[in-house]
One Martini backbone bead per residue (centre of mass of N, CA, C, O) as a GRO file, in nm:
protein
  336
    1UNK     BB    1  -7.316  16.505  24.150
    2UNK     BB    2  -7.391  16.171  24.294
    3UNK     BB    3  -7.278  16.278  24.577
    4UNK     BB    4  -7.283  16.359  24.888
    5UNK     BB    5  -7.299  16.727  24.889
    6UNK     BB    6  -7.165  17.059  24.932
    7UNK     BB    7  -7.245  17.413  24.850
    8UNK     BB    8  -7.090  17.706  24.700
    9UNK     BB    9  -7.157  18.027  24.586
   10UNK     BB   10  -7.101  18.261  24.347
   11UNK     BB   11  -7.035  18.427  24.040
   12UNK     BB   12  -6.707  18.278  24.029
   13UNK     BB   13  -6.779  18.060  24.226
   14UNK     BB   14  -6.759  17.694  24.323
   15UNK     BB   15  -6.789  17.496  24.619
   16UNK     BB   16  -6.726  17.139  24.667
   17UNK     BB   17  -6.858  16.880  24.929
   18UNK     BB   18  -6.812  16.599  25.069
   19UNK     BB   19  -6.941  16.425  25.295
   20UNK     BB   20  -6.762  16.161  25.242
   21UNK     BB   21  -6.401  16.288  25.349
   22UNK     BB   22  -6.415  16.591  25.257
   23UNK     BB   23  -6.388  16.658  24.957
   24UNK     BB   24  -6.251  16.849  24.770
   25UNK     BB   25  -6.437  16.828  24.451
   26UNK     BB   26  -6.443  17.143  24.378
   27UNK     BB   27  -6.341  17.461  24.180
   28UNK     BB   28  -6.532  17.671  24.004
   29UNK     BB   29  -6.491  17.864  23.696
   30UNK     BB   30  -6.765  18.047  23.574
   31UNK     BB   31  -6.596  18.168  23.269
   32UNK     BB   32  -6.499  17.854  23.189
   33UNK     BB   33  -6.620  17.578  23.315
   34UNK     BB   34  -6.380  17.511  23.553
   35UNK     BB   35  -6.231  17.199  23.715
   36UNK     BB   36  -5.912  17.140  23.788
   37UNK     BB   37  -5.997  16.911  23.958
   38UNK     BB   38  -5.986  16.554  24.020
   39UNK     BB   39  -6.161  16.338  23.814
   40UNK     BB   40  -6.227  16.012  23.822
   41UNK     BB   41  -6.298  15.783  23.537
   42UNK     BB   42  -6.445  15.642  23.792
   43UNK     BB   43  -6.709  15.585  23.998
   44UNK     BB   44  -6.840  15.723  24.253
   45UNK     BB   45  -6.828  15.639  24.573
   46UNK     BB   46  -6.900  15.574  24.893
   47UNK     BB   47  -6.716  15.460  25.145
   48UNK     BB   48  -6.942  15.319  25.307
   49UNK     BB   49  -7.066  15.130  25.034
   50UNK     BB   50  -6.775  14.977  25.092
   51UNK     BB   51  -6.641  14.637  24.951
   52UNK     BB   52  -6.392  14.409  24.870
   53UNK     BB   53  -6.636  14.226  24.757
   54UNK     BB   54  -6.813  14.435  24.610
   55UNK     BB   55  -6.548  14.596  24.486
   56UNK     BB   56  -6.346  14.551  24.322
   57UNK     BB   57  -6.233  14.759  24.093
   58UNK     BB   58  -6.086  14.915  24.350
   59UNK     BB   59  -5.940  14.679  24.373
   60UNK     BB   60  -5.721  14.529  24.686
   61UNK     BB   61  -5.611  14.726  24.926
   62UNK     BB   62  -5.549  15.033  25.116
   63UNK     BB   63  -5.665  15.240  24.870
   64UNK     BB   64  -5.951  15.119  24.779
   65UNK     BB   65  -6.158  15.320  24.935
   66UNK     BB   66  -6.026  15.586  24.889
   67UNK     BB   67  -6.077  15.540  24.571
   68UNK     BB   68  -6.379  15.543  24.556
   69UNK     BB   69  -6.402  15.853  24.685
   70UNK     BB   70  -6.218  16.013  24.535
   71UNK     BB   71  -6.151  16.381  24.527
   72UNK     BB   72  -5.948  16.601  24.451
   73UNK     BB   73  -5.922  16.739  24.783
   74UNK     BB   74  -5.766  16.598  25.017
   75UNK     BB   75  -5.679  16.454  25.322
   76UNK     BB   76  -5.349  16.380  25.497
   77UNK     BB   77  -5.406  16.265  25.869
   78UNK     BB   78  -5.121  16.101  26.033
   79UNK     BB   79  -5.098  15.999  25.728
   80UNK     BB   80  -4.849  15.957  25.465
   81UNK     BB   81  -4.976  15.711  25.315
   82UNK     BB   82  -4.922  15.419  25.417
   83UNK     BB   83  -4.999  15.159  25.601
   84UNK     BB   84  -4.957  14.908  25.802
   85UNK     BB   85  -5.052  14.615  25.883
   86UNK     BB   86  -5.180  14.659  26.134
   87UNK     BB   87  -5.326  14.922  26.065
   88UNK     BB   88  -5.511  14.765  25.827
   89UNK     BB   89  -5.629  14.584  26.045
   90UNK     BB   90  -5.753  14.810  26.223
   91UNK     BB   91  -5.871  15.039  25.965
   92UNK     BB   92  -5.646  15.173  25.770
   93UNK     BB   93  -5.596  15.397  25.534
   94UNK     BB   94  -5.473  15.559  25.285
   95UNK     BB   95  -5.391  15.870  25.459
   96UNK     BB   96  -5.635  15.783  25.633
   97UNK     BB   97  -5.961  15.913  25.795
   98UNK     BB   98  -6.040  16.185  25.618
   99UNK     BB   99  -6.088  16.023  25.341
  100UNK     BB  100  -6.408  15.859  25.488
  101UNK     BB  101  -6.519  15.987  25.670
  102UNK     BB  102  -6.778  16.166  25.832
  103UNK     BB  103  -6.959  16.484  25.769
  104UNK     BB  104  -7.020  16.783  25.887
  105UNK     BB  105  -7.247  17.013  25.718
  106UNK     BB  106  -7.225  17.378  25.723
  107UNK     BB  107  -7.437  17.670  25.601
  108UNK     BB  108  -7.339  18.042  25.612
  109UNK     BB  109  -7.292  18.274  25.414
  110UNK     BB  110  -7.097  18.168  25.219
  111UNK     BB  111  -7.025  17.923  25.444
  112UNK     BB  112  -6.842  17.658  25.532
  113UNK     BB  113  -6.861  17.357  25.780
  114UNK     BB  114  -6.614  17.095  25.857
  115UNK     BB  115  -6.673  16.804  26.041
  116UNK     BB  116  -6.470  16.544  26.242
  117UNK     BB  117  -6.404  16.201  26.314
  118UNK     BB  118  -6.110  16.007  26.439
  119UNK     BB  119  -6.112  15.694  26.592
  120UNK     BB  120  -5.846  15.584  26.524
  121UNK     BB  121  -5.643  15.887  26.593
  122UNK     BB  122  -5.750  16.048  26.772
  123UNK     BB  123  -5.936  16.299  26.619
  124UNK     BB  124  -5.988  16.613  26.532
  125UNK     BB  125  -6.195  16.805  26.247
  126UNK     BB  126  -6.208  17.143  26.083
  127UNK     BB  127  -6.359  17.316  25.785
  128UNK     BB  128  -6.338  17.659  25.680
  129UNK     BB  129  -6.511  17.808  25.410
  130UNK     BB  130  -6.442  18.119  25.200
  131UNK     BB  131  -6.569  18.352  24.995
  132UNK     BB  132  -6.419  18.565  24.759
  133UNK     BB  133  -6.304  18.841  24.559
  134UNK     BB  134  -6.130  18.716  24.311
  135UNK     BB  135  -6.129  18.393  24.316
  136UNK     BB  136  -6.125  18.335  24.635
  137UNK     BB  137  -6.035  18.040  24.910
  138UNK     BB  138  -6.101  18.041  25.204
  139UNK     BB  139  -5.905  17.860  25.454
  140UNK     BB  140  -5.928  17.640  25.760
  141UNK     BB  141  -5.782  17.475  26.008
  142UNK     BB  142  -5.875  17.206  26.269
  143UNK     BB  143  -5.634  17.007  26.503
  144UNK     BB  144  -5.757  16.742  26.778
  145UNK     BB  145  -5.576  16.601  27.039
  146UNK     BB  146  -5.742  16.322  27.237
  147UNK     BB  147  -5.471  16.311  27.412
  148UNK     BB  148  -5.223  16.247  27.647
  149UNK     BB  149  -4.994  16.259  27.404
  150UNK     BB  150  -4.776  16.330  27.213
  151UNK     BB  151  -4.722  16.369  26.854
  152UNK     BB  152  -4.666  16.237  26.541
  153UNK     BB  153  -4.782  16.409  26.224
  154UNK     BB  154  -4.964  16.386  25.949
  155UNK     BB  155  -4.976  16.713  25.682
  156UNK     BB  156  -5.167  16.678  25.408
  157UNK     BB  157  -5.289  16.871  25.094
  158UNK     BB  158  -5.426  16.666  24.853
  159UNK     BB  159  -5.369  16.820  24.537
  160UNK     BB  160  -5.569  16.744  24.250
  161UNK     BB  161  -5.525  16.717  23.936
  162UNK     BB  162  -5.706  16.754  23.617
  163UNK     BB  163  -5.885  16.713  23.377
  164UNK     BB  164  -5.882  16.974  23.142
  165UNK     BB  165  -5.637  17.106  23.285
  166UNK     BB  166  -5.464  16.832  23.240
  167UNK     BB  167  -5.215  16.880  22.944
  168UNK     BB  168  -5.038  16.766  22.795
  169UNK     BB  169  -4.800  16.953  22.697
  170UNK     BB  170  -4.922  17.232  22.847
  171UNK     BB  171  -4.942  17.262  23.110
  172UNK     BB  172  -4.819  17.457  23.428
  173UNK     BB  173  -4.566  17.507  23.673
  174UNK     BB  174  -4.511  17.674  23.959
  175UNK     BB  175  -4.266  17.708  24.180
  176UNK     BB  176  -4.068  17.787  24.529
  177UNK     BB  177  -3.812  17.603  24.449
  178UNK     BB  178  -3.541  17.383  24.458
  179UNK     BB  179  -3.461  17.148  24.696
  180UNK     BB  180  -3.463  16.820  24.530
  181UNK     BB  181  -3.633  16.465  24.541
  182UNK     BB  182  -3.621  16.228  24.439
  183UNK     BB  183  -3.830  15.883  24.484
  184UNK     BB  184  -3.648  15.601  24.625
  185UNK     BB  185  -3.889  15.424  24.450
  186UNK     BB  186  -3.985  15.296  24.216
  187UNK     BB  187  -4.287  15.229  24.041
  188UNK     BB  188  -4.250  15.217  23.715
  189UNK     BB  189  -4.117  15.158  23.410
  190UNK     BB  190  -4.186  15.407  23.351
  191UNK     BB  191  -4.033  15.592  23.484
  192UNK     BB  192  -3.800  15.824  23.451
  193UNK     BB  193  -3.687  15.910  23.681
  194UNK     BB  194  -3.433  15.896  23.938
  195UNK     BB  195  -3.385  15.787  24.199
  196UNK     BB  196  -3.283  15.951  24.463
  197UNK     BB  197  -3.245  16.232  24.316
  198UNK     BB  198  -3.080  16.533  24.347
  199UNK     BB  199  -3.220  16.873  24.285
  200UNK     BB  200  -3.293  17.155  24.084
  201UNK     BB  201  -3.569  17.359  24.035
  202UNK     BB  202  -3.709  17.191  23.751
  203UNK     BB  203  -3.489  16.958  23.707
  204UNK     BB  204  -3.474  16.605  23.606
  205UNK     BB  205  -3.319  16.347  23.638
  206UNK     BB  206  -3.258  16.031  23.461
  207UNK     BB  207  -3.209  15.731  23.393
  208UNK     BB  208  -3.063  15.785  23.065
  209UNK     BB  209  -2.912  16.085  23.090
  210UNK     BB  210  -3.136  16.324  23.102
  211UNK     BB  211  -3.394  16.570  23.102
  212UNK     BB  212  -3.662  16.703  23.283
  213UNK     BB  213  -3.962  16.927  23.300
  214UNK     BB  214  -4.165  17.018  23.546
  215UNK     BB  215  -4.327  17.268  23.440
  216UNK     BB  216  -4.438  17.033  23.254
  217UNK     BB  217  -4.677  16.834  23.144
  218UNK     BB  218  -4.630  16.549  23.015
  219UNK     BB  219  -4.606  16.381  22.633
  220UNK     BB  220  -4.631  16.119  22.730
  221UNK     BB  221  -4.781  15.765  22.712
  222UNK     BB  222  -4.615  15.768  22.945
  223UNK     BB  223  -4.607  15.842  23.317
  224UNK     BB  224  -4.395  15.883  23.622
  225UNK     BB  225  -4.387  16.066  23.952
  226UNK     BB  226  -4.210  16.164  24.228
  227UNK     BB  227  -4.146  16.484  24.393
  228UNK     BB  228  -3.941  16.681  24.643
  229UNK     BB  229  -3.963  17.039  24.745
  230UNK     BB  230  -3.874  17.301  24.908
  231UNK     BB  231  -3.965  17.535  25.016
  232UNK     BB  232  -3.973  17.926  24.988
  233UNK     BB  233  -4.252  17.938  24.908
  234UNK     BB  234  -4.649  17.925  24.975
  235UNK     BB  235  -4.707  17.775  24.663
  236UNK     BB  236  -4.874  17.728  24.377
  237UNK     BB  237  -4.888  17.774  24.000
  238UNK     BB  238  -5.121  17.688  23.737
  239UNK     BB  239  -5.151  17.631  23.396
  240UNK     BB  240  -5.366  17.690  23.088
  241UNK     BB  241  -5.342  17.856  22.802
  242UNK     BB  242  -5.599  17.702  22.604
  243UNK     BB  243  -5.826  17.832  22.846
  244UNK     BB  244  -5.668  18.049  23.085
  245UNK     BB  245  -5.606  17.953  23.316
  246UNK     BB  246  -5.566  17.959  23.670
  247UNK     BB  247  -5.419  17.777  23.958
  248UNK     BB  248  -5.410  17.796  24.352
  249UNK     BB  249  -5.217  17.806  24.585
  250UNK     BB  250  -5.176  17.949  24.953
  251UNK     BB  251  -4.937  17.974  25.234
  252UNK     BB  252  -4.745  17.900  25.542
  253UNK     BB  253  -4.411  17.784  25.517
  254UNK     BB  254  -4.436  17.698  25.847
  255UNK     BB  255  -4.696  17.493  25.794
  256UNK     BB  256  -4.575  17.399  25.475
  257UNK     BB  257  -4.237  17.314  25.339
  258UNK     BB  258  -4.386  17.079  25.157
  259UNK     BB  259  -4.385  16.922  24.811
  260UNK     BB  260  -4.564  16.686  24.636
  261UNK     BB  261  -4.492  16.527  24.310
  262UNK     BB  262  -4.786  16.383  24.137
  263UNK     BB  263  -4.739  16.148  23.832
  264UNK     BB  264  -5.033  16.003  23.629
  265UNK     BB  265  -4.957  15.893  23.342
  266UNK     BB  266  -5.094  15.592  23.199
  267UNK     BB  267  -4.908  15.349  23.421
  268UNK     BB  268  -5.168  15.219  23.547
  269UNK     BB  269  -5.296  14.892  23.482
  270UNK     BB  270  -5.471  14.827  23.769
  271UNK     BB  271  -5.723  14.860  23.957
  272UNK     BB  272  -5.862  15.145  23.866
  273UNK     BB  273  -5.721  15.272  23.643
  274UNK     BB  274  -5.689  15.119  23.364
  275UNK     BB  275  -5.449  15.346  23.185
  276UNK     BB  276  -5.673  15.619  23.222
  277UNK     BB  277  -5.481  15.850  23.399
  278UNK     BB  278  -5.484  16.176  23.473
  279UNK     BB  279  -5.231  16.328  23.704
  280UNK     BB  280  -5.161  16.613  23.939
  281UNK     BB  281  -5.038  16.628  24.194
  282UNK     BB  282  -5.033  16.928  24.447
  283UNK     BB  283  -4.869  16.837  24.815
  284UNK     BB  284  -4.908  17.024  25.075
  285UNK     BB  285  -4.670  16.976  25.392
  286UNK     BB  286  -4.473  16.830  25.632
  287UNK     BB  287  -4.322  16.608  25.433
  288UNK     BB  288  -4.264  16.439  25.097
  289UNK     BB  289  -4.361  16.177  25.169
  290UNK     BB  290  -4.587  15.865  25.090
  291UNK     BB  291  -4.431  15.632  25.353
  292UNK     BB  292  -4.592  15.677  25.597
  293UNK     BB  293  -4.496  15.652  25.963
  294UNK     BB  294  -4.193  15.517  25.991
  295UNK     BB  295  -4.037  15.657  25.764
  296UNK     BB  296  -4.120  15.946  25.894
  297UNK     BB  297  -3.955  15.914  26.103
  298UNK     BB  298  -3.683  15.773  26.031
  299UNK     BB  299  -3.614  16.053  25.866
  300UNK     BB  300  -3.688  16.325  26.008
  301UNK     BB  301  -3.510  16.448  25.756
  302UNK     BB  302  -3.468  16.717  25.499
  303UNK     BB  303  -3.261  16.929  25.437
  304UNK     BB  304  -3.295  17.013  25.757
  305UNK     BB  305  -3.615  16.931  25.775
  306UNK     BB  306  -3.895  16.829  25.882
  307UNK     BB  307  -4.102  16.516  25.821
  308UNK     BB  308  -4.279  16.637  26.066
  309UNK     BB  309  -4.519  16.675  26.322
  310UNK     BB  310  -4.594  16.826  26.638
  311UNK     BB  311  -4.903  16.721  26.855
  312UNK     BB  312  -5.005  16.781  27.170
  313UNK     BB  313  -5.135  16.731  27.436
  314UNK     BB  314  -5.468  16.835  27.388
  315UNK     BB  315  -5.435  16.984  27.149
  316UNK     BB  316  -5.446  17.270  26.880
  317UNK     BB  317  -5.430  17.301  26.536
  318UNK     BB  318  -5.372  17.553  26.315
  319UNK     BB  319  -5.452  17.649  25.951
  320UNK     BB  320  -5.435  17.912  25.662
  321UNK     BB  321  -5.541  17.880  25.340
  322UNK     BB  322  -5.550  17.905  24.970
  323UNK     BB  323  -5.753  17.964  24.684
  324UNK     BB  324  -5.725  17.973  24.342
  325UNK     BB  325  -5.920  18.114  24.035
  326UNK     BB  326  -5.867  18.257  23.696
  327UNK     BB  327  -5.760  18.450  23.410
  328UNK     BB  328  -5.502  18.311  23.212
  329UNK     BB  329  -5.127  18.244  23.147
  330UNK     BB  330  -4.906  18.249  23.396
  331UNK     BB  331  -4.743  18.553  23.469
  332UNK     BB  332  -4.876  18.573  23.695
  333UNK     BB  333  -4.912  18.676  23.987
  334UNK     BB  334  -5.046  18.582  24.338
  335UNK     BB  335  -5.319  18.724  24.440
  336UNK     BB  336  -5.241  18.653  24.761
   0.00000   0.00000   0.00000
């Protein structure tokens, strides 16, 4: 990749990290040649120098810092979704300063360890990631409130799939999830899934009063779609039959109760999307919806459980969850 970056990696898997962003941006399945994770299909640039007014191409909103340097796995922390205007006017973008700050970036002996300051959000942030034999990617995650005051924060690890692992009509997802909720705001015309409507996975009601199977990636020529889902248990498991792979995280339920599947199947047609993009978050976190701070603290709760996180003044919360990537196809349980 062209982004200054670190890689660590044994005989079955490589594991890159973006230095600006701290994105997992690869986890490479080396007896496949595939990354599952998501390349967008425009240049990625260093979000350091990045500017509305020199790179029009990545739109112009609050995504768009995001948006030039998005690679993979991300992380949404402090905000999943939007800022406010007045936080967008003091320098925050969407999903928060984890996805643009720089990260100091250490390896030694097969792990990485990424450190972050966010400066707006006062807080600290360190990722340390582990390989092991069997396609295993071990991450432990320790955020630090700077502040002497409780705070309610969004944690969300916004893992997007993209091609070729993600194909449409092909591609397929297993969830441990019942009860869910289409995302109460229409996206854009595309958009087949009825907005506000409660459901249990995988089936989702349309628009037109048809239904949907999310466990396979839709093969419209366009379409989109947001769904919250309560998870039974702390996993998601992908697979694409025609090239054998299967990949997926697992974690603790206690520690990320919600998933929320984002799909943009070139339905976005102003810059960067360009009409151009396939993609399947696959977003699991304290929050339900990518909603911003105000309305996920209004909301407080969804089917009966909260829907941000309590970080208390001055201390540090962990949490420890992990990637697979293996040959198969799908039928098999979660190595882990």
């Amino acid at each position: 990749m062209t982004r200054k970056s670190v890689s660590i990696e044994n005989d079955e898997m490589r594991v890159t990290v973006a230095v600006e962003g701290g994105h997992i941006a690869e986890i490479l399945e080396k007896s496949t040649g595939i990354n599952p994770l998501w390349t967008p299909p425009w240049p990625s640039i260093e979000p350091s120098s990045y500017s509305l007014e020199k790179n029009p191409e990545y739109g112009a909103s609050a995504e768009s810092k995001l948006l030039a340097g998005i690679l993979g796995h991300n992380l949404a922390l402090d905000i999943f979704g939007g800022p406010s205007e007045e936080e967008f006017r003091g320098g925050l973008t969407v999903h928060g300063e984890a996805s643009v700050v720089p990260y100091e970036i250490e390896t030694e002996q097969g792990a990485l360890i990424a450190r972050a300051h966010l400066p707006l959000a006062m807080l600290d942030f360190e990722r340390e990631i582990h390989l092991e034999r069997g396609g295993i990617v071990r991450i432990r995650e320790t955020v630090s409130n700077l502040l002497a005051i409780d705070r309610p924060i969004a944690w969300t690890e916004h893992v997007t799939l993209g091609p070729p692992f993600i194909e449409p009509g092909v591609t397929r997802l297993r969830l441990p999830a019942r009860r869910s909720m289409v995302y109460p705001i229409e996206l854009n015309e595309h958009q087949r899934y009825q907005p506000g409507a409660e459901f249990e996975w995988p089936i989702v009601p349309n628009k037109d009063g048809s239904k949907s199977d999310l466990r396979v990636y839709p093969s419209h020529a366009r379409s989109a779609g947001v769904t919250a889902h309560l998870a039974e248990d702390g996993f998601f498991m992908a697979s694409n039959p025609s090239i054998r792979l299967v990949f997926g995280y697992r974690w603790r339920r206690e520690d990320f109760p919600w998933i929320s599947l984002w799909e943009e199947n070139r339905s976005r047609e102003f810059p960067p999307w360009n009409g151009e993009t396939v993609t399947r978050g696959v977003e699991f976190g304290v929050s339900p919806f990518a909603e911003g701070r105000r309305k996920m603290i209004e909301r407080g709760s969804l089917f009966g459980v909260p829907t941000y996180q309590w970080l208390a003044a001055n201390s540090t919360a962990m949490v420890e969850y992990s990637a697979f990537a293996f040959c198969g196809d799908g039928t098999e349980e979660p190595p882990i």
